[in-house]
N, C-alpha and C positions, 0 to 999 in steps of 0.2 A: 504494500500500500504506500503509496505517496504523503510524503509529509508537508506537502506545499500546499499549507492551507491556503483557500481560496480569499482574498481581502479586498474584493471588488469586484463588480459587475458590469458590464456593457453589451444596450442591446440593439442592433447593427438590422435597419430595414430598407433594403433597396424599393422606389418606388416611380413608376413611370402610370400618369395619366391617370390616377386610381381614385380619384372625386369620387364616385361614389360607394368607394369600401374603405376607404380611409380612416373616417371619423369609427368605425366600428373593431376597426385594426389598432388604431392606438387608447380606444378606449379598454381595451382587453389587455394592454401590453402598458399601460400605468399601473390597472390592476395588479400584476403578473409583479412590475416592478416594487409595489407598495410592499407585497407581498416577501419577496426579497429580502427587500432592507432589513428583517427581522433575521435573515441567517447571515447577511453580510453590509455591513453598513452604508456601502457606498453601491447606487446604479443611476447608470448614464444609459438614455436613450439617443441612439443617432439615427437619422430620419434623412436618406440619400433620394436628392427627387433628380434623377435624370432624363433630362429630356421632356419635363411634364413642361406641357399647354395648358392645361387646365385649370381648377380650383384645387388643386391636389396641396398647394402651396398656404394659400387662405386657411385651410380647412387646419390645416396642420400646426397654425400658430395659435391656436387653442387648448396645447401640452403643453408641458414641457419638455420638450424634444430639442435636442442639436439639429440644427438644421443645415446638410450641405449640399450644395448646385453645382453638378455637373452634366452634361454635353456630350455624352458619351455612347447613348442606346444599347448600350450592353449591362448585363447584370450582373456580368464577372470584375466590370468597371466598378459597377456602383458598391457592389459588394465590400472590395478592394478600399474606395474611398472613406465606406463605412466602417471600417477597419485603423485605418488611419488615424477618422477621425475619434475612436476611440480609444486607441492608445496615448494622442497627445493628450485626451483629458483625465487620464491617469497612468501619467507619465512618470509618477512616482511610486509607483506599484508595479512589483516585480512582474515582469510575463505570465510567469511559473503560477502565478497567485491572482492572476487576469483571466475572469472567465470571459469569452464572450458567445452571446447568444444570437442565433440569428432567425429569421422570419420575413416573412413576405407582406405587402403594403394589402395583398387582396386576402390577409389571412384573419384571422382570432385568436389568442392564445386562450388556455385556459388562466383562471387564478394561478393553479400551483407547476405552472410551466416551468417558470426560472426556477424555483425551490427543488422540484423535484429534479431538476438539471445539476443546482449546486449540491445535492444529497448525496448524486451519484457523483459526481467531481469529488468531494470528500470522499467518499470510498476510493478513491483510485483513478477514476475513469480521465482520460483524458481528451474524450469527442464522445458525444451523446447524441446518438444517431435516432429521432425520433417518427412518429408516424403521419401523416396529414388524413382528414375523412374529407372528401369534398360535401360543398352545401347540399342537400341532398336537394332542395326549393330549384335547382339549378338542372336537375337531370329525371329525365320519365322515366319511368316506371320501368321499365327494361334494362333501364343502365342500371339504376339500385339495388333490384334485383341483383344484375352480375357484377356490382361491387361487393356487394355480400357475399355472394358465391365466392369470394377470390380474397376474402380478408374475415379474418378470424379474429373476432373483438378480447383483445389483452396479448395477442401475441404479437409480435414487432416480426415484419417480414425482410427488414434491414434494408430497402428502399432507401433511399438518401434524398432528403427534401430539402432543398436551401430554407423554406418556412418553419421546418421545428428540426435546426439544428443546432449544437451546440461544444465548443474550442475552448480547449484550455489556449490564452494567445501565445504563450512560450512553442505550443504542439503546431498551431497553425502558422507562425515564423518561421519554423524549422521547418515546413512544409515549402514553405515559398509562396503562399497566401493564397487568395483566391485566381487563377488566370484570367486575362482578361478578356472575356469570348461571349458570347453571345446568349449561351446554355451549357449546362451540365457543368459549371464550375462548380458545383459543389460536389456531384460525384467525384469528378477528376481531384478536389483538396484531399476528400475522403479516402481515396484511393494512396495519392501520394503519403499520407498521414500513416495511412496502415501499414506501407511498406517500407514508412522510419520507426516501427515498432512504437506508437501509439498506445495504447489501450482503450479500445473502443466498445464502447456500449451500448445495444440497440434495446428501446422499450418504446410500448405503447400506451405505458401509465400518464402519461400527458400529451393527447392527441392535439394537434391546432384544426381549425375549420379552415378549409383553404377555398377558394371560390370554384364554384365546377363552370364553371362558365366554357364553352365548346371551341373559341377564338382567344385565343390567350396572345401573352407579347412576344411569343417565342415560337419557331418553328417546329420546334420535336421540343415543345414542356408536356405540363401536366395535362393542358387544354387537349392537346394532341392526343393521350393517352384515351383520355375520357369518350375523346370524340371516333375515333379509330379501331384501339386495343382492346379495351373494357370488354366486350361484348365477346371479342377473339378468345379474349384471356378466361373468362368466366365460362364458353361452352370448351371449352381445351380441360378446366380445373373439373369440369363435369364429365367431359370422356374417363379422366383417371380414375377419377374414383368410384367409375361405373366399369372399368376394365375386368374381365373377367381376372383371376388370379390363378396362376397354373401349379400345382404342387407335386412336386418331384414325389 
């Protein structure tokens, strides 16, 4: 077990054009932070608006959020920036002992998000690899069905979600941070992290709500999955376990 207690907190939201899931994304993720403060005294919220048009920006000066502006249309960027921008504001806090959490501008956290993130960082864990349910208000009756088919409520399936994930920052430095691409930076951290011997943790005890929406900001995200895979995925997980079973 790791003896680097954790003595701070930062929580890192990339956000492009998201006016109408905003106010509900950082209402859950003050929450999540108040919540916090009671295992570690110190969290910072940094709030990366890239490339918004919108009211994303208005909406958002109603937290207390670090607010940074970048140009960039990728979320490996904003990521990366959000990153930055939390280590200079605890700049005085070792790496080793810098949690940082991260989440998406179209997501929810629960209350005990962060908490149950810094529980497992005390035990050891060095990346807290968690689960997303998209909004169910979002997708018919067919897709629901085969998300259920394809997802077993309390067991983590080790998917890697940029919306409910979670770095020790000493783990994600040594990683070489997020790259700066378009999609799948957060696989691609997770990946590089694992194979600098990390300790990583996957659980589904703290799900975020991520938006099921069928057109997302990315070409092969979550949107794509939902709108595409879901359905592939969920009659495939029914052929198995409808296979007959042959026994020697």
């Amino acid at each position: 077990m790791r003896s680097d207690r954790i003595l701070a907190a930062a929580i890192v939201i990339p956000a492009h054009d998201e006016e109408d899931l905003i106010h509900a994304c950082l209402t859950s993720v003050e929450l999540a932070a108040l919540a916090a403060r009671h295992v570690t005294g110190r969290v910072t919220t940094v709030l990366v608006l890239d490339s918004c048009s919108d009211a994303t920006a208005q909406l958002a000066a109603d937290f207390p959020v670090e607010v940074v502006t970048i140009d960039a249309g990728r979320v490996g960027a904003a990521r990366a920036a959000g990153v930055d921008a939390a280590l200079r504001a605890n700049r005085d806090v070792p790496p080793s002992r810098l949690w940082i959490a991260h989440t998406d501008a179209d997501s929810a956290v629960p209350p005990h998000w962060l908490t149950h993130q810094l529980r497992l960082a005390k035990r050891g864990a060095d990346v807290v690899v968690g689960t997303v349910r998209p909004d169910f208000r979002d997708l018919d009756e067919t897709q629901t069905e085969a998300w259920w088919a394809t997802h077993t409520p309390g067991v983590a399936n080790g998917h890697v979600h940029g919306a409910n994930l979670g770095t020790r920052a000493s783990t994600l430095i040594g990683a070489g941070g997020f790259e700066d691409v378009r999609e799948h930076e957060d696989v691609w951290l997770v990946e590089e992290m694992r194979a600098r011997g990390a300790r990583l943790v996957a659980s589904d005890a703290a799900w975020v709500r991520t938006s099921g929406r069928q057109q997302g900001r990315t070409v092969g995200g979550y949107a794509r999955y939902l709108r595409e895979d879901l359905i592939a995925a969920a009659a495939a997980a029914t052929q198995r376990a409808t296979a007959p079973v042959s026994v020697a």
